[in-house]
C-alpha positions as CSV (number, residue, x, y, z in Angstrom):
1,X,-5.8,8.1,2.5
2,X,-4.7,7.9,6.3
3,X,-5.2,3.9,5.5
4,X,-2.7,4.1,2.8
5,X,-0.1,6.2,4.4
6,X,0.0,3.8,7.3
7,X,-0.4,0.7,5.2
8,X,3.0,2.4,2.8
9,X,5.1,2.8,6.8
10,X,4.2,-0.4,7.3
11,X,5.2,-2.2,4.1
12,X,8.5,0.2,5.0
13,X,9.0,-0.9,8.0
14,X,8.9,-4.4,7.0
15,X,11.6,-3.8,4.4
16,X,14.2,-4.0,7.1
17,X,13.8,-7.9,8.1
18,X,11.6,-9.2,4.6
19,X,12.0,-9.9,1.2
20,X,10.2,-7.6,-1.0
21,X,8.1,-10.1,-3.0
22,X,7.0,-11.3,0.8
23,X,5.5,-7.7,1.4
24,X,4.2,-7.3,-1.9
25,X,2.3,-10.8,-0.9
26,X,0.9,-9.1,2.5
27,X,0.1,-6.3,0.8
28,X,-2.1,-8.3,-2.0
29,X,-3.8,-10.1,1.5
30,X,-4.4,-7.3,3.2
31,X,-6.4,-5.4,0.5
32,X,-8.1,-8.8,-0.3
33,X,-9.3,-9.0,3.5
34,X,-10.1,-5.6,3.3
35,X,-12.9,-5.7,-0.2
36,X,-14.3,-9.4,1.5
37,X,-15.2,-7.5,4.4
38,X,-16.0,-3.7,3.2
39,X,-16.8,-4.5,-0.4
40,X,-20.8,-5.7,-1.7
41,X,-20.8,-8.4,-4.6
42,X,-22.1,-11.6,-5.5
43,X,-19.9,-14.4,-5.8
44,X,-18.7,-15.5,-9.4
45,X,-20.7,-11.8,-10.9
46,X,-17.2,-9.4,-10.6
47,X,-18.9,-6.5,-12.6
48,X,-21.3,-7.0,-9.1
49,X,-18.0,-5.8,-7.0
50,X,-18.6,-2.2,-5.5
51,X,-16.7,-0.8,-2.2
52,X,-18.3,1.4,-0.5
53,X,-17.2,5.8,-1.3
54,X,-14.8,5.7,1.7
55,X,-12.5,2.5,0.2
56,X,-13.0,3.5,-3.4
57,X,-9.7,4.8,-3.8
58,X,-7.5,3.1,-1.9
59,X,-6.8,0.0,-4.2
60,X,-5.1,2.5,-6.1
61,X,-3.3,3.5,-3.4
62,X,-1.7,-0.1,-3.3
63,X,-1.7,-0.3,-6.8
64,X,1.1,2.1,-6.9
65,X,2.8,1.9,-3.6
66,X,3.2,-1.5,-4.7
67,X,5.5,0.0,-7.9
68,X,6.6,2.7,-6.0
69,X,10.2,3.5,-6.0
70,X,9.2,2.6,-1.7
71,X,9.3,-1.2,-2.0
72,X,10.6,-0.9,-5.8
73,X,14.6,-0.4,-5.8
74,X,15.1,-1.8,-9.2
75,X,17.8,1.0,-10.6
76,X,18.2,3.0,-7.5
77,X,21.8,3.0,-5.2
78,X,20.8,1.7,-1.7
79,X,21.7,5.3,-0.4
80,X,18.2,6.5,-2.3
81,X,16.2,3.7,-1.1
82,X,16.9,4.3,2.7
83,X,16.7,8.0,1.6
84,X,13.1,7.6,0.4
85,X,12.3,5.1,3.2
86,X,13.5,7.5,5.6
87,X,11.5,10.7,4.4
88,X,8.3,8.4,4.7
89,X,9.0,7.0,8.0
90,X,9.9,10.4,9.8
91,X,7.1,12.7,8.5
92,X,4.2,12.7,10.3
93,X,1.0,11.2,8.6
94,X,-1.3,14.5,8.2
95,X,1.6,15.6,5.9
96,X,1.8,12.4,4.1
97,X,-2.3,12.8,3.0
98,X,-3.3,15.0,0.1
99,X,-5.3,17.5,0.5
């Protein structure tokens, strides 16, 4: 989860000198570096692809910070994008994780 929280500031962060469909590339990369080197499978057998119980969840994770309203401002004023940027930057990351 702390993965994700920092990986979320990060794609945030890059919001300020990027194009969004630029992040959403890195973003793709960086889990796809991630599963070649923490993930087990055999090449061309994907029902082989398993990661191991600490990584399990955080595709996910990307799955919806990618369609989150964080790098998503399709129907939202710029004054609630840098409002919901903001709020993610400035709190710390042990509040950002679940419990």
């Amino acid at each position: 989860e702390c993965a994700a929280v920092l990986m979320a500031r990060a794609a945030v962060h890059r919001t300020d000198t990027e194009e969004t469909t630029d992040i959403l590339r890195w973003l793709d990369r960086s889990l796809i570096r991630l599963c070649g080197k923490f993930a087990e499978y055999r090449k061309d057998d994907p029902t082989s692809f398993q990661l191991s119980p600490e990584f399990s969840i955080y595709p996910q994770f990307m799955f919806h910070l990618r369609r989150s309203h964080f790098l998503q401002v399709f129907n939202s004023s710029p004054d609630e994008s840098a409002y919901r940027r903001m709020i993610l930057v400035r709190e710390n990351t042990t509040n950002l994780v679940g419990d």
